[in-house]
C-alpha positions in Angstrom: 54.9 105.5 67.4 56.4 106.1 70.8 60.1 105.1 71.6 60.7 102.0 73.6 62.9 101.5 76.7 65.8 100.1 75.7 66.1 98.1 78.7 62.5 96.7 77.9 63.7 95.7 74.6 66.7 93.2 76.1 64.0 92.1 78.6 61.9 91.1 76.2 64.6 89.6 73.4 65.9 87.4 76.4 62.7 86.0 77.7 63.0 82.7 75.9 66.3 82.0 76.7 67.9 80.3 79.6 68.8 82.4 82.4 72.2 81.5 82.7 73.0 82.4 79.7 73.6 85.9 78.1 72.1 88.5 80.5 71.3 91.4 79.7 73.9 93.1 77.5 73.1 97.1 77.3 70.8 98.5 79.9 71.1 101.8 78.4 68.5 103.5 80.7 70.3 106.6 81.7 70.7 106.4 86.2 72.0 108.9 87.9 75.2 106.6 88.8 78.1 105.7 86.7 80.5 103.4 87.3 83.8 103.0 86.3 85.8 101.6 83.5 84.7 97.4 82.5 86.5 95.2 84.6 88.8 92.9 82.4 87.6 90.2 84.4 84.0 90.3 83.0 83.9 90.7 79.2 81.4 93.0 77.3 79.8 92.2 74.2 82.3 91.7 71.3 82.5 95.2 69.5 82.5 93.2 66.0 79.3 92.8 65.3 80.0 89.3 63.0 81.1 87.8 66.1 78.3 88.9 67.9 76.3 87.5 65.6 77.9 84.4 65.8 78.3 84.1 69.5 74.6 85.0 69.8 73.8 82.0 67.5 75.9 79.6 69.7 74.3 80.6 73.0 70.6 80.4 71.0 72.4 76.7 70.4 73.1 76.3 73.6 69.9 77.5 74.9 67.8 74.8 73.5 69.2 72.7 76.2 68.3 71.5 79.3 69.6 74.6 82.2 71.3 74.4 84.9 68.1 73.8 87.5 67.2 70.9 85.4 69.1 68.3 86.2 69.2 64.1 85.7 71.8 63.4 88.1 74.7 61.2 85.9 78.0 61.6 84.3 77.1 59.1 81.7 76.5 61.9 78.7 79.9 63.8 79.6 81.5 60.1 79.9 80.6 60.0 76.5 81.6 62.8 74.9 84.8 62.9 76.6 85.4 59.8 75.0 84.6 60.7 71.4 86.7 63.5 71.8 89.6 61.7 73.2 89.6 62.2 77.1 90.7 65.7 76.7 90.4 65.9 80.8 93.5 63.6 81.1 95.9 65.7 79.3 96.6 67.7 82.2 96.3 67.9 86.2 93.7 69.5 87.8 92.1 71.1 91.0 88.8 69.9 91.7 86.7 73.0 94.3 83.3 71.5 95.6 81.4 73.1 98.3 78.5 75.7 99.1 79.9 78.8 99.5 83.4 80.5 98.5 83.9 78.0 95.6 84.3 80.8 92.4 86.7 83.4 94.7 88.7 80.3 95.9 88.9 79.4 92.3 90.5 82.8 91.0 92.9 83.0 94.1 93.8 78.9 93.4 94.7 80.1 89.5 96.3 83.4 90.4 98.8 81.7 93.2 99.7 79.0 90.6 99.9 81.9 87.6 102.7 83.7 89.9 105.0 80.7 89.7 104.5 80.9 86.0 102.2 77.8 85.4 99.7 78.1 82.6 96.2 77.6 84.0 92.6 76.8 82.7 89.2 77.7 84.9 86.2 77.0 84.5 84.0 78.0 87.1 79.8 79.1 87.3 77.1 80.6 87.0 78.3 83.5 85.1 78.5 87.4 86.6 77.2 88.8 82.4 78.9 87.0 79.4 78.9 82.9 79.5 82.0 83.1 77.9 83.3 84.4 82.1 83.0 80.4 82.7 86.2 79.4 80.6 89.3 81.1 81.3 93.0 80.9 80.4 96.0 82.3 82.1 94.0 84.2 84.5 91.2 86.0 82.0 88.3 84.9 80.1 88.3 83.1 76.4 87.5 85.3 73.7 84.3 85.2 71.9 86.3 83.9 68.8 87.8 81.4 70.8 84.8 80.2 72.6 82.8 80.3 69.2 85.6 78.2 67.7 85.7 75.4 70.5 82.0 75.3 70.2 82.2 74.2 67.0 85.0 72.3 66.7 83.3 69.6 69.2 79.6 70.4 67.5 79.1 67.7 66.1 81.0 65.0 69.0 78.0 66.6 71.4 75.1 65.8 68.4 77.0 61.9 67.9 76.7 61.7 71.4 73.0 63.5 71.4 71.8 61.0 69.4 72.9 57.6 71.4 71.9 59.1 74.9 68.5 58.9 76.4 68.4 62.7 77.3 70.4 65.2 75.1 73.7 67.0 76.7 72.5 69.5 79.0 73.9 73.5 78.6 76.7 72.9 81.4 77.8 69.6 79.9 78.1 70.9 77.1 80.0 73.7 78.9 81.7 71.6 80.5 83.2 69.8 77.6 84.1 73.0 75.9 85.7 74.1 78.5 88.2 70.3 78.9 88.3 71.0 75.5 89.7 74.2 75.1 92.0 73.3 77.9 93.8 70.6 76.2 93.9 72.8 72.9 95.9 75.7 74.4 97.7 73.2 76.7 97.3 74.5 80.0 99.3 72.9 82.8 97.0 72.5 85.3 93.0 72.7 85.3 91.0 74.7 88.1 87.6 73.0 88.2 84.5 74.7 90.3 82.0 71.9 90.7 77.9 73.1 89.4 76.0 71.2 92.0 77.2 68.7 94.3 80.5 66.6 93.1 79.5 62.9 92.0 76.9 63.0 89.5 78.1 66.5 88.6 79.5 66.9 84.8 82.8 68.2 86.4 83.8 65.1 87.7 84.9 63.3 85.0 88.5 64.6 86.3 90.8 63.3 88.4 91.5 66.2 91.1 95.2 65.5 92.0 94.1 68.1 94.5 90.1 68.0 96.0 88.8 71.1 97.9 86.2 71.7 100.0 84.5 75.0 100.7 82.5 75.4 104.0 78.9 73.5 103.0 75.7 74.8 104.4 72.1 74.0 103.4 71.4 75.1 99.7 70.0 73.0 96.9 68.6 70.6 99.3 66.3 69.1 97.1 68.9 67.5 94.7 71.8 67.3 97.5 70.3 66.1 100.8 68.5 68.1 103.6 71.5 67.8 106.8 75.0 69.2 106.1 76.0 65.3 106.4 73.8 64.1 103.1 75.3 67.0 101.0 79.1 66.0 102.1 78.2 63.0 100.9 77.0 64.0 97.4 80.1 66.7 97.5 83.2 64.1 98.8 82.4 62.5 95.4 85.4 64.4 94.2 87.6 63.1 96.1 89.8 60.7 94.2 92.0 57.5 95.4 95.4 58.9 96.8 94.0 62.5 96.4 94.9 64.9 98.5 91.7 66.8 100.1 92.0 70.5 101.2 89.1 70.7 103.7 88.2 74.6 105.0 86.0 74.5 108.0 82.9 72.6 108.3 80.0 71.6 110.3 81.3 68.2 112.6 78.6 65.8 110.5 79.7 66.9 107.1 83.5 66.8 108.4 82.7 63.3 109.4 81.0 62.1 106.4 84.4 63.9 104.1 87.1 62.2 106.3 85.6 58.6 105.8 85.7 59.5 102.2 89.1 60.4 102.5 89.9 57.6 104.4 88.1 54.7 102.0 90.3 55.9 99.0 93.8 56.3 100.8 93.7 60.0 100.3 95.7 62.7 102.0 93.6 65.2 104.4 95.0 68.8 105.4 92.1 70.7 107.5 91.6 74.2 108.5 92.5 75.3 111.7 94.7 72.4 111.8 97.2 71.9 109.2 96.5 75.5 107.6 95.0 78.9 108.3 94.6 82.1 108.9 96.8 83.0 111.9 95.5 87.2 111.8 94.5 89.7 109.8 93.4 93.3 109.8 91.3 95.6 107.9 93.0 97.3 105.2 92.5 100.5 102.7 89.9 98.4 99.7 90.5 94.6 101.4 92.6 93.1 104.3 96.5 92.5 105.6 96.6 88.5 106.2 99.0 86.4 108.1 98.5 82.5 106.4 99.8 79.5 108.2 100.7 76.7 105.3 101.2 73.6 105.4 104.8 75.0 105.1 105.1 77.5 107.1 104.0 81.3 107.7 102.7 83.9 105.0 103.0 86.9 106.5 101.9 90.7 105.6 99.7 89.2 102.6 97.9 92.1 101.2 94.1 90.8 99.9 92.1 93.3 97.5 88.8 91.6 99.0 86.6 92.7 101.9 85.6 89.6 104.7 86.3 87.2 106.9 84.9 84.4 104.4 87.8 85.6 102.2 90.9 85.3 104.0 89.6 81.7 104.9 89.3 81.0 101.1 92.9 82.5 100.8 94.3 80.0 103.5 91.8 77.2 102.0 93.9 78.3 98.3 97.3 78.4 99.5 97.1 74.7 101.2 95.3 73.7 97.6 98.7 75.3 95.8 101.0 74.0 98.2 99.8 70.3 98.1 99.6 71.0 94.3 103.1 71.2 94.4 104.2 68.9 97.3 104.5 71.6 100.0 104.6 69.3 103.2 105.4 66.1 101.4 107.4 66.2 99.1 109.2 69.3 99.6 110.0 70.7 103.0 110.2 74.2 102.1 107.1 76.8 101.9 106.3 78.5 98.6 107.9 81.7 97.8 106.7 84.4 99.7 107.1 87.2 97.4 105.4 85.5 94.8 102.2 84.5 97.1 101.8 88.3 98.2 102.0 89.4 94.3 99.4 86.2 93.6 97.0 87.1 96.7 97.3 91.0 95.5 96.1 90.7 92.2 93.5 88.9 92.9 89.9 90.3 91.5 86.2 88.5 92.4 83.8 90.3 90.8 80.3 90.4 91.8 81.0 89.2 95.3 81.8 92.6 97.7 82.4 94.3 94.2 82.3 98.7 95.0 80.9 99.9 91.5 80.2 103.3 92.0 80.7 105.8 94.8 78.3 108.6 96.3 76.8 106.7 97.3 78.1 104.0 97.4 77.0 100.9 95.6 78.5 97.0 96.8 77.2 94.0 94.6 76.9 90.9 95.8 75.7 87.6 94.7 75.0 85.8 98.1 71.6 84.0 97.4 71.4 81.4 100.7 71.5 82.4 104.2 74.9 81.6 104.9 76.3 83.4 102.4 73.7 85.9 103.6 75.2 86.2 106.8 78.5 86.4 106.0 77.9 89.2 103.7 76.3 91.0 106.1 79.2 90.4 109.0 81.3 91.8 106.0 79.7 94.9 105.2 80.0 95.9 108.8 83.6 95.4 109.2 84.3 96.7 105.9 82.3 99.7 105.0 80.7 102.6 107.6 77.5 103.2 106.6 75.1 105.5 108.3 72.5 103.9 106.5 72.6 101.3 104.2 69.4 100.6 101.4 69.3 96.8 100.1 68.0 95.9 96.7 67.1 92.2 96.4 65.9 90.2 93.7 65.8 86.3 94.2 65.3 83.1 92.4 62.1 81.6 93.2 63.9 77.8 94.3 66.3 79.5 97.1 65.5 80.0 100.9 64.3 83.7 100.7 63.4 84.4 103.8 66.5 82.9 105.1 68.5 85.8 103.2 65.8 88.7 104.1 66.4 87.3 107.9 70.2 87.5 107.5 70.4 90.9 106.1 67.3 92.4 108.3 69.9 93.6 111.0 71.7 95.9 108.6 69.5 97.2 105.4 67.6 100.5 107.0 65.2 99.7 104.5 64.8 97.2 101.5 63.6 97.7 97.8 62.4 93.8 96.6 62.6 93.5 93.0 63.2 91.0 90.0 65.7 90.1 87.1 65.0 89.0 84.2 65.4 85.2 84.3 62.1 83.1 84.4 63.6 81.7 87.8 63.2 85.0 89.0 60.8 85.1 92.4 58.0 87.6 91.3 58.7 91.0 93.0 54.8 90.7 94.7 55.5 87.4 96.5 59.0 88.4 97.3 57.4 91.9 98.9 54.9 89.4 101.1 58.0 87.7 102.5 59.9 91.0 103.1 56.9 93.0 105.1 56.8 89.6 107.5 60.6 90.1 107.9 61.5 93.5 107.8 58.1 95.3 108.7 55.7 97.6 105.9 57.3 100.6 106.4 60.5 99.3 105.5 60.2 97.5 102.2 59.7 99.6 98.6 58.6 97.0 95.7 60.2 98.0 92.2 59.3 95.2 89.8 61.8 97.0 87.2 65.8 96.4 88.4 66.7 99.8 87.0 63.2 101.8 89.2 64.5 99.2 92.1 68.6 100.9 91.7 67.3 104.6 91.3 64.8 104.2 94.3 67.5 102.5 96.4 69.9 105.1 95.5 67.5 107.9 96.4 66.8 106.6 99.9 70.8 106.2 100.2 70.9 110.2 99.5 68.0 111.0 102.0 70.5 112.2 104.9 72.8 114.4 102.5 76.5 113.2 100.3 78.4 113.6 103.2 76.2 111.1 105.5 77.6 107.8 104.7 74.6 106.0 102.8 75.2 102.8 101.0 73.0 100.6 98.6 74.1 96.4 98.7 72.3 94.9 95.6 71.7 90.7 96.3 69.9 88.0 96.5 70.9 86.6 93.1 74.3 86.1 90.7 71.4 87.1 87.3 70.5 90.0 89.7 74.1 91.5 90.6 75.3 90.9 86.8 71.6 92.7 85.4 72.7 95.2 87.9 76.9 95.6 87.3 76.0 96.4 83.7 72.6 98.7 84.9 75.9 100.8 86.6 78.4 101.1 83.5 80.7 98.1 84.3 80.6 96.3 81.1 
């Protein structure tokens, strides 16, 4: 009997679950890269292996559900369950981030601004980079497995009452979602961070009342469930925004800006916009991120030190200071700005794994989990400003529902050569078809097809090393959040 590939074992074991669940947890395949020590942000497997066990069995629970792509657009099921179980949403205030792009990274910097002035925060934000349990966090780090196995089943069997009277069973992120409102009141937090799934209406977030809506730049994505113009999704998305709300609005497209301040308007809310009443005034590459001057809606932030690489970012930081600051009545209420000292030390610590994310060096590797053109191209405009490669390799692997070519078309100008490839989810775009799109976009001599994600790293890596260690080649892996998390633990982090 021959021995296996480990890695084709966990392939195989995680075939019949849902994608956004557990990926894969070892991928022991020895690569000629290592990484560095886990990121706290993104928890391993639990090391005793009777809560393994028994957070396997929940996400086997979970994964007889409908997932995240299948959708029946209604908060009626959450309704419910948040009613058998109390209305555990209204125990505490909350921040409500909708949007296309930006939404998890404004998330963490929203909870780490209102950590430094010693609030205790909930977030629950999605998909997950490798562990589901990533989704729920509290006081800036994910639940434990023993926690999250516990909430599960203290509200077990609230979700199978409420199963059992609705026409379609709790989906896996309502069920999520519940969990997480859940676990929130238990601990108590003081104030909820809330990343929207898909849209904002119908979605099972918004069940909240956001004392505080924001609003991420939108773009075209999911534009079979959320409209085809920047205008229809605004629509879906302003469905946050609550009467006498105040709406944090980063930069948008003029129809979807339209559509959001008529929302605004119709429920008496209170609007702050970027570029107008916030943003960023300047900033300047620094040594692993950027120095950032914010304006407020109280004033100046100067010298703000952010541990992130982008543009995009330092206009989520402005977008998450104004979301704090109304939080607290910066502008209103209050006069004054928010202490500066305390900002910097927020915006410092502030971690986004999987998005710009340097997990190994020489060469260098960069994860990130842009998977629609705009988050394409601002990737890309990142890379260059942040990172001076000679030559950089990209390793894609998509979902099969997402504007592909749109992405290959954003990143053509900078990958000197591209290695398509697949993860393991069954949304995964087959490696073949994915190659077809990628010869029309970036020529045959430039695109390498490794079905395999740990063949696609090692061939990527090898191309990197073609002009010698000292000559400044880079790999980006993309294209998918299922493909950068496969990938993060492929390299030794987690």
């Amino acid at each position: 009997m021959t021995e296996s590939d480990p890695f084709d074992e966990i392939i195989e074991a995680e075939t019949d679950r849902d994608p956004d669940l557990a990926v894969i947890e070892a991928g022991s395949r020895t690569l000629r890269t290592q990484g560095g020590a886990p990121s706290a942000d993104v928890p391993t497997r639990p090391e005793d292996p009777e809560v393994d066990k028994a957070l396997r069995a929940v996400e086997a629970d979970l994964a007889t559900r409908w997932g995240e792509t299948k959708l029946e657009p209604s908060v009626s099921r959450i309704s419910a369950l948040m009613d058998v179980l109390g209305e555990p949403q209204r125990s505490y205030p909350s921040i409500h981030i909708t949007g296309t792009n930006g939404k998890t990274s404004t998330a963490r910097m929203i909870e780490a601004l209102l950590g430094a002035f010693e609030l205790r925060t909930g977030r629950y934000t999605s998909p997950h980079v490798q562990s589901v349990t990533e989704r729920i966090s509290l006081d800036g780090a994910p639940i434990t497995a023993e926690r999250f196995i516990e909430t599960y089943q203290d509200i077990k069997p609230y979700i199978e009452m409420v199963d059992a009277q609705q026409e379609y069973r709790l989906s896996f992120f309502e069920v999520l979602t519940g969990m997480a409102y859940a676990a929130f009141a238990d601990a108590p937090v003081d104030v909820a961070v809330v990343e929207v799934g898909m849209g904002g209406s119908w979605d099972a977030t918004n069940v909240i009342d956001g004392d505080v809506a924001v609003v991420t730049p939108i773009d075209l994505d999911h534009t079979d469930r959320l409209g085809e113009t920047p205008a229809e999704i605004a629509g879906e998305k302003g469905g946050i925004i609550k009467q006498d709300a105040t709406v944090i609005l980063a930069q948008q497209p003029v129809d979807a800006a339209q559509v959001l301040l008529k929302k605004a308007v119709e429920v008496d809310a209170t609007v702050a916009r970027e570029g107008l009443e916030f943003g960023v005034v300047g900033r300047q590459v620094a040594v692993g991120g950027q120095l950032v001057t914010l304006r407020g809606l109280g004033g100046e932030y100067p010298e703000v030190y952010l541990p992130l690489h982008g543009e995009h970012q330092a206009h989520n930081a402005a977008v998450a200071l104004a979301a704090v600051e109304a939080f607290f009545g910066v502008g209103s209420q209050r006069p004054e700005p928010l202490d500066a000292d305390a900002v910097r030390k927020a915006f410092a610590a502030v971690t986004s794994p999987g998005r710009l994310e340097v997990v190994r060096r020489s060469p260098t590797v960069v994860l990130d989990a842009a998977h629609n053109p705009a988050g394409a191209r601002v990737t890309a405009d990142a890379i260059g400003e942040a990172f001076d490669f000679s030559r950089l390799i990209g390793v894609v692997g998509a979902s099969g529902d997402k504007n592909v070519r749109g992405v290959l078309e954003a990143f053509e100008p900078i990958f000197a050569e591209v290695v398509v490839t697949q993860n393991s989810s069954h949304r995964a775009m087959d490696a073949d078809e994915l190659a077809a799109i990628a010869v029309e976009v970036f020529g045959d001599e430039r695109v390498q097809v490794e079905p395999r994600l740990p063949d696609a790293l090692e061939a990527a890596i090898t191309l990197a090393e073609e002009e010698g260690e000292f000559a400044g080649g880079g790999v980006l892996v993309t294209g998918s959040v299922i493909t950068v998390g496969e990938a993060r633990l492929l390299l030794g982090k987690g």
